[in-house]
N, C-alpha and C positions, 0 to 999 in steps of 0.2 A: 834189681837195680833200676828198670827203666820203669816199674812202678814206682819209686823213691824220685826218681828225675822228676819224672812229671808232677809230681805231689812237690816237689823244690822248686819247680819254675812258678807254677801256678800262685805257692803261697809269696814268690820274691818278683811279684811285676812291678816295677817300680814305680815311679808318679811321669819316669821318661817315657813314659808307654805310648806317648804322642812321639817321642820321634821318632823317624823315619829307618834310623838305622839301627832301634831295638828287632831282634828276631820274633816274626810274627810266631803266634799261639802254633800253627797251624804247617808252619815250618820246624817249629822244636819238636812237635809230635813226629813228623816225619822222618827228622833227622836220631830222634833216641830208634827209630826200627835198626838203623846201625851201630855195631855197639863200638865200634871203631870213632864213632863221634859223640859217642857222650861225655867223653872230658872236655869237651869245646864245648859242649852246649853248658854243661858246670862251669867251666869260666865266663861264658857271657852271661849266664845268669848272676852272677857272682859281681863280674865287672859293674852294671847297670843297675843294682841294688846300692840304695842309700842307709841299709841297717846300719844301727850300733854295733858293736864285738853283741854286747846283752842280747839285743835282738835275733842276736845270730845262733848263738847260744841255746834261746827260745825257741827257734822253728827248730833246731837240732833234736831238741828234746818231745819238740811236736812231734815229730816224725818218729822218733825210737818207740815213743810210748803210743801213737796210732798203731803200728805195729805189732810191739806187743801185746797190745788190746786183741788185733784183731787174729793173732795168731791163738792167743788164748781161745778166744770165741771158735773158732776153727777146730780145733786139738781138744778143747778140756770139755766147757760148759755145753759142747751141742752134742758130745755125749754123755751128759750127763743126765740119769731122772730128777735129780732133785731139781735141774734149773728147769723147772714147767713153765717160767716165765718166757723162756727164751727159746726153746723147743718141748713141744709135746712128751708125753709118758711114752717110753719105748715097748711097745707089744710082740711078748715072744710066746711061741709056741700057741697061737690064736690066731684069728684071723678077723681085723676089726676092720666094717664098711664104713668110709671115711663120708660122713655130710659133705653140704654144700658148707655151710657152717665152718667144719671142722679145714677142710680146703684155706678158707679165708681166713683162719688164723694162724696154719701155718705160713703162709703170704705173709701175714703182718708181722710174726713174729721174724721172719726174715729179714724183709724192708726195715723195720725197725730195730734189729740188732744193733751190735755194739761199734760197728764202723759206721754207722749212718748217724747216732749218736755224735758217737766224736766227731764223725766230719762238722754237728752241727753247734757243737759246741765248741770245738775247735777251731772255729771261722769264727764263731761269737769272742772266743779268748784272744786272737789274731787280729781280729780288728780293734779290739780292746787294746792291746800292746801298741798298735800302728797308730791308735787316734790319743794315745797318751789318757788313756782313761776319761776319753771328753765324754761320754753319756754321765758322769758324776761332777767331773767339772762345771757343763755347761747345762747344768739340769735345771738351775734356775733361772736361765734365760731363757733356754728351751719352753720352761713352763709360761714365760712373759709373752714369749712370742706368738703360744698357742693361743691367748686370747686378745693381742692384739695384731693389727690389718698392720702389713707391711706396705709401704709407700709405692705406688705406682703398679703394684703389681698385675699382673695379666694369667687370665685364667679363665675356671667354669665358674667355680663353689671360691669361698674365702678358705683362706688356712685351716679356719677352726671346722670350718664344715667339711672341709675334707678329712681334717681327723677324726671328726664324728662319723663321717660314715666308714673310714676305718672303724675307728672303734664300734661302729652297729654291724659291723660281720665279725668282729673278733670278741666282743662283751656276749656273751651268750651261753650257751649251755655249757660249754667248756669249763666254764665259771663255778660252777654248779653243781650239777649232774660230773662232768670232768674230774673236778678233785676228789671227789667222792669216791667216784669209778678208781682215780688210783691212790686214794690210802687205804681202800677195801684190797687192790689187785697186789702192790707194791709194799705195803705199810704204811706206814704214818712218815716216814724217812722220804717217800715218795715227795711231801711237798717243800724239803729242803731243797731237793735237786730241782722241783719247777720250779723256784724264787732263783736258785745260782742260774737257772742255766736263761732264768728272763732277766739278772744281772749282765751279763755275755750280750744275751737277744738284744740291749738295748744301743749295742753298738751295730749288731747284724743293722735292725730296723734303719739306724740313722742313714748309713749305708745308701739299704732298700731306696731311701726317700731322696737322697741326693742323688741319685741314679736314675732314677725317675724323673724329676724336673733334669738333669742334665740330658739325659737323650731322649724327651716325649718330642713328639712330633706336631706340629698344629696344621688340622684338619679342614681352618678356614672357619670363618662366622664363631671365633670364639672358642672353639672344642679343642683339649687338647687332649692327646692321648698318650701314655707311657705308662711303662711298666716292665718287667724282666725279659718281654720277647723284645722291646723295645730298644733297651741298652746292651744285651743280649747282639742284637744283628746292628747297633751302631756304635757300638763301645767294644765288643772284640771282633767287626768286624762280620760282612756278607757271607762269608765261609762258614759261620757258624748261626746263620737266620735257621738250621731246621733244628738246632737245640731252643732256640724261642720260639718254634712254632711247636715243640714240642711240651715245652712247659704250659703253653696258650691251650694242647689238645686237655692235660691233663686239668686246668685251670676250668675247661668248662665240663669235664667230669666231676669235678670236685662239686660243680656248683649245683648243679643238676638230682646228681646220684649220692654227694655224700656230704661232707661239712655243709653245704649252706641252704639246704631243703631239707633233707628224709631225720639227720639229726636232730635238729632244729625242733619239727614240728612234733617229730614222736615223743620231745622234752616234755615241750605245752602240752601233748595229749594223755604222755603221763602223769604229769602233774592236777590236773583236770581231774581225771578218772580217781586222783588217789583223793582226790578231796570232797567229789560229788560222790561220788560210785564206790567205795572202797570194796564193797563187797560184791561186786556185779549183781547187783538184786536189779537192774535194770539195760536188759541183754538186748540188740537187735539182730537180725541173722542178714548178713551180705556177704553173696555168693557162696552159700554153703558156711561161712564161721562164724563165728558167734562175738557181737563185737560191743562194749559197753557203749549206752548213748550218749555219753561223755565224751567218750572220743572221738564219737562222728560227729557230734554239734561242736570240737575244739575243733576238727579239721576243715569243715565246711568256714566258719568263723574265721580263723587265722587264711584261709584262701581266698575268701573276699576282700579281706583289707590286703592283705598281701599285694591282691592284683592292682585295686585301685589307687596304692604309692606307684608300686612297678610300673604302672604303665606311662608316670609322669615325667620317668626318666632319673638325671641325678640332680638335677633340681630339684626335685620334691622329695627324691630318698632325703639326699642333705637337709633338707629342711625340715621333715619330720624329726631326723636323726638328731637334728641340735637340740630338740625340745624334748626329745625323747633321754638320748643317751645321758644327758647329765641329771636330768631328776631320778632316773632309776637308779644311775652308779651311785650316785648320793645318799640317795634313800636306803639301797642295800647297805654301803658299807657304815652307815647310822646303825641299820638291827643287827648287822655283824658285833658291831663294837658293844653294842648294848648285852648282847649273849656273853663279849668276852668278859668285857667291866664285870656283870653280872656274878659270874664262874671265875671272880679272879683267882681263889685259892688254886685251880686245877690249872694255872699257866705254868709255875713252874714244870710240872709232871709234865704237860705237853709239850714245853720247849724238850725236856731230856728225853721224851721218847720217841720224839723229832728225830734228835742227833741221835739216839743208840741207835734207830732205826736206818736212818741213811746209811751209816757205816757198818750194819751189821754186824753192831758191839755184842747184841745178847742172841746173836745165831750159834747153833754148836760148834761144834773145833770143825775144821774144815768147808764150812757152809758159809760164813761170814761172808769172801767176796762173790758168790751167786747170790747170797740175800742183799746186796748190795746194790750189784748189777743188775737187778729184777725192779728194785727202789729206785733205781735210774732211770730205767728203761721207761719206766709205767711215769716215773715223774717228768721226765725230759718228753716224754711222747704230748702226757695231757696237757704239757704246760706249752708245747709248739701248737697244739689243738688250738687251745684258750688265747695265746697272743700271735700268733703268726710270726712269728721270729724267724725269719729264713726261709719260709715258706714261698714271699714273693708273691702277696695277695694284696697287703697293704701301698706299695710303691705304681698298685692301679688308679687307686683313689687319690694320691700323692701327685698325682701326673696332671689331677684340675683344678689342683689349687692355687688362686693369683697369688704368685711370686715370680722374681725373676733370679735371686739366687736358690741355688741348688740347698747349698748348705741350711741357708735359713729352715726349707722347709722338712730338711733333715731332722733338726734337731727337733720341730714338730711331731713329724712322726715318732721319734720313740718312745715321746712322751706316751703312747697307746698302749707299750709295751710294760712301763710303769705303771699306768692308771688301771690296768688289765690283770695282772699278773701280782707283779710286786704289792700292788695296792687290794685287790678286791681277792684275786685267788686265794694269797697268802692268810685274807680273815675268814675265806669262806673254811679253809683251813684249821685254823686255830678254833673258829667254831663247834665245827665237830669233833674236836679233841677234849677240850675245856667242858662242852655239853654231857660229855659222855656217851655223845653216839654213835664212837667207834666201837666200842666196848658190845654197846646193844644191839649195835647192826651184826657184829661177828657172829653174837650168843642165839640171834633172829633168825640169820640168813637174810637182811636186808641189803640191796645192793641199790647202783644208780644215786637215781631221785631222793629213794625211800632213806636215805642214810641224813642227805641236809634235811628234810623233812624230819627226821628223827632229831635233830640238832636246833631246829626254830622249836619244835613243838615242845621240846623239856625245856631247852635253854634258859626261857623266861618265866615267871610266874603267872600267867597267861594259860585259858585253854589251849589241850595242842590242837585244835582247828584252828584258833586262831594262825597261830605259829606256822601251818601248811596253809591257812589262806594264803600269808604274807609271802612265804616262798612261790604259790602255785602264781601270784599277782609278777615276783620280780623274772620269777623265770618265762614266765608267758612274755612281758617287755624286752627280756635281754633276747630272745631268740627268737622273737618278732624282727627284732632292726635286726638281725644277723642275715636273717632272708633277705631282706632288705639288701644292704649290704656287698650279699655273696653275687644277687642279681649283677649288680651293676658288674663285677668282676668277671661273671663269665662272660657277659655281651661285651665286654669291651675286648674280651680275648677268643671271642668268636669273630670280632669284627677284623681283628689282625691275621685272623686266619684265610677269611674268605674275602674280607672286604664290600659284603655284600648286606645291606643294610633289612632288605627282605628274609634273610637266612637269619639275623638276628633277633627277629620280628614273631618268625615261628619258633625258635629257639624260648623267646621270652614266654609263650604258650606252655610249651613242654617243660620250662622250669614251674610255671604257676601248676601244671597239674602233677609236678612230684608232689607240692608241698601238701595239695590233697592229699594222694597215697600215702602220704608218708609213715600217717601214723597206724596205718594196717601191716607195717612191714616187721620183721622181728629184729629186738631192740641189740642183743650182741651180734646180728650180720650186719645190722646199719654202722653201730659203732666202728666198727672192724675194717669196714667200706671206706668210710671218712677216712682212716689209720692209714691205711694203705696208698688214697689217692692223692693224700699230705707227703708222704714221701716219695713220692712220684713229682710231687708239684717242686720240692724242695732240692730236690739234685742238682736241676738245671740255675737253679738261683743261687745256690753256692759255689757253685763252679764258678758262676758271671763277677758273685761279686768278690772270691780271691783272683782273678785272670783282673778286674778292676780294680784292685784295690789299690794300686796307686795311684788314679783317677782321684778316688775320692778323697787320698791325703793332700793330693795337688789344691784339691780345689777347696777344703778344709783352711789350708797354709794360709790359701790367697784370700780367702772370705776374712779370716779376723784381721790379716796383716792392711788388708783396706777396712775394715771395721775401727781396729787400730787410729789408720790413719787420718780418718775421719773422711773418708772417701763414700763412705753408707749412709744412705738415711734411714733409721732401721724400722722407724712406726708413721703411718698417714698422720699427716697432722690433723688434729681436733679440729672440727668443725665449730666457726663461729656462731653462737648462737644469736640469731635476728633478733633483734629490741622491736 
């Protein structure tokens, strides 16, 4: 019961959450430890809530089915062998020495289980219901405003450069490598669930972004800073600054050790190696292994240029990022289309073994919802990887963009979550369906890289060197700005930690020499690593933004109703040009 309490206050904060006389976060938690007061604490939550009956209806049935989800996960599937997606093979009567390896994916298959899921998609479907479905509503303003300058506004970077360098940490191997990884892990049903659950992510994101310009802080001479430890400790509240310093510690692990260095560059160095070196007929030996020279002229290469953006700060990220991100996305989702155009006959078969697979229409009698729930897990996981939807990594970059409404640059950001996901995953997707290189990757053993590689190089009429140049070329760009990117992220959530601009300094060191090591490290503990530090990063960001969520209908309300009014000037006026 006082796990359902606190899961009922949290998802019903209301937009009154500024008054004075709502029960603090922090007070309800104290008050369900008695069980003599939690029907009080049910009526004032109840009382201060502006739902519909529908609405109400909705979180009822969020709550039954979080539940039975997670009761199931508990009881059925984690003893079960067949679900190896969700827990390991059970060894009896043997006695098996568990890796380091083997360690880090029970971890991740934990963290990533079936309640962390739902919480994540279930905060995406909840703010979806609360903002009335405005990421589809407001998608084509959204888009207008991403390329054009809002009047007056105050910041680091312009709007669009700040979603560019969103989008140069979240366009990247997730992309790629990412979907790959789960329609090989999950099925092909795997990238139904990444597109629904980046349909959801694009309310989480707008969220992220309006929370970020609502409580960043300015630092003076222009800098501003925000992001989830931000509105975290000024949006619910000093009580709860060590849950944002907590999402800040894991933010500059992620940056460091997993999504936005060692991923990253092992992508580029695989990609390299499989197109220069396929065969390792060209070995060097460091430190006793044996390493292709591919890989160490991609690692050395990708850490020189790395350093000399990094060290310009987020001016120069942004600025590479604008020139950077929109000719790669582009250009990828051109040879995407051209593979599917191409291979039209094999879309129907791909659409339906899409959907038989999400659903686990052709699993045996009793396997259908673990092949289901495995096609989730692997799709919702790669597809929070590839857009950051709730993760709370975007709404840093969001935090120095000139603007002065919140909302405006909301709806900016999830256009990231669109152009990322819904746009480029979904063909990198259909590519390797339509090519036929899921079928070849099975019958091979091909995994990762090797599967879109296998999908450029048949897909067209084209040698397939060609075809793995072309992918070694997008993947080397996408997970270049994603270093890029992740930099700027972790220093800005080192600087919230320490405040000490020295510590960020060495800090920026220690990221530029992961990105070296990176690609000497092995490729499922890196992956596994990212997995894991993503949902780490991601708890303390949904907590913040259901505890917020009437924040951001408030200030949603009030942005169109002066938009409306004509009270907004919504674009810089055109500059005259001189005769």
């Amino acid at each position: 019961m006082t796990v359902a309490m606190i899961l009922w206050r949290v998802s019903t904060w209301a937009p009154k959450v500024y008054a004075e006389d709502v029960m603090p976060f922090a007070q309800l938690l104290q008050s369900l430890r008695q069980k003599d007061r939690v029907l009080k604490a049910l009526k004032r939550s109840i009382m201060y809530t502006d739902f519909s009956g529908k609405s109400i209806v909705f979180i009822g049935f969020f709550l039954i089915t979080y539940l039975f989800l997670f009761t199931y996960y508990l009881f059925f599937l984690r003893r079960s062998k067949e679900a190896v997606g969700l827990r390991g093979v059970i060894h009896r009567g043997e006695e098996k020495i568990m890796t380091f390896t083997d360690v880090l994916g029970k971890i991740d298959n934990f963290v990533w289980g079936v309640p962390l899921i739902v919480l994540i998609m279930g905060t995406g479907i909840f703010l979806t219901c609360r903002l009335g479905v405005l990421q589809f509503r407001k998608l084509g303003k959204a888009l207008k405003y991403m390329v054009k300058n809002e009047a007056d506004g105050i910041g680091e970077v312009t709007s669009f450069g700040a979603l560019c360098t969103a989008l140069a940490a979240t366009i990247g191997t997730g992309n790629i490598v990412g979907v790959a990884t789960a329609i090989m892990l999950g099925g092909p049903g795997a990238v139904f669930w990444m597109v629904l659950a980046a349909c959801f992510g694009m309310a989480t994101k707008y969220a992220e972004g309006l929370l970020a310009v609502k409580f960043r802080v300015d630092k003076g001479g222009g800098r501003f800073l925000g992001g989830p430890f931000y509105y975290i400790e000024n949006g619910m509240g000093k009580k709860w600054k060590w849950l944002g310093k907590l999402f800040a510690f894991f933010a500059c692990c992620a940056g460091a050790l997993g999504i936005g260095t060692i991923t990253q560059v092992n992508g580029i160095a695989s990609a390299t190696k499989s197109f220069f070196d396929p065969n390792n007929e060209h070995m060097v030996s460091i430190f006793g292994t044996e390493y292709s020279w591919a890989t160490v002229a991609a690692a050395v290469i990708v850490t020189v240029l790395a350093a000399l953006v990094i060290i310009g700060g987020i001016q120069r990220i942004a600025k590479v990022s604008s020139v950077v991100v929109p000719f790669m996305a582009i250009a990828y989702v051109v040879i995407c289309l051209a593979v599917v155009i191409y291979n039209y006959k094999a879309i129907p078969n791909a659409v339906v073994g899409i959907i038989q697979s999400a659903f686990g229409i052709k699993a045996a009698a009793g396997g259908a919802l673990g092949t289901m729930l495995i096609a989730m897990q692997k799709g919702v996981a790669r597809g929070i990887f590839s857009n950051e939807a709730g993760l709370g990594s975007a709404p840093i970059a969001a935090a120095a963009a000139q603007t002065k409404e919140p909302v405006r640059q909301g709806l900016v950001t999830m256009t990231g979550t669109f152009v990322d996901t819904v746009c480029i995953c979904t063909l990198t997707g259909l590519t390797i369906m339509t090519s036929g290189a899921y079928e070849y990757s099975q019958a091979n053993g091909l995994e990762g890289v090797e599967v879109t590689a296998a999908a450029f190089g048949n897909g067209l009429p084209w040698a397939y060197s060609a075809g793995t140049f072309v992918l070694m070329t997008a993947l080397a760009f996408f997970a270049f700005t994603t270093i890029l990117g992740w930099d700027y992220y972790a220093e800005r959530s080192l600087e919230y930690l320490t405040d000490n601009m020295k510590a960020v300094m060495v800090y920026r060191w220690i990221y530029i020499l992961a990105v070296l090591i990176g690609p000497f490290l092995t490729v499922s503990a890196v992956w596994t690593i990212a997995n894991i530090l993503n949902a780490f990063m991601a708890i303390p960001n949904l907590i913040a933004l259901l505890a917020l969520n009437g924040v951001i209908v408030a200030e949603t309300r009030s942005y169109f109703n002066r938009l409306h009014a004509g009270e907004i000037r919504e674009f810089a006026p055109k500059e005259k040009k001189r005769k």
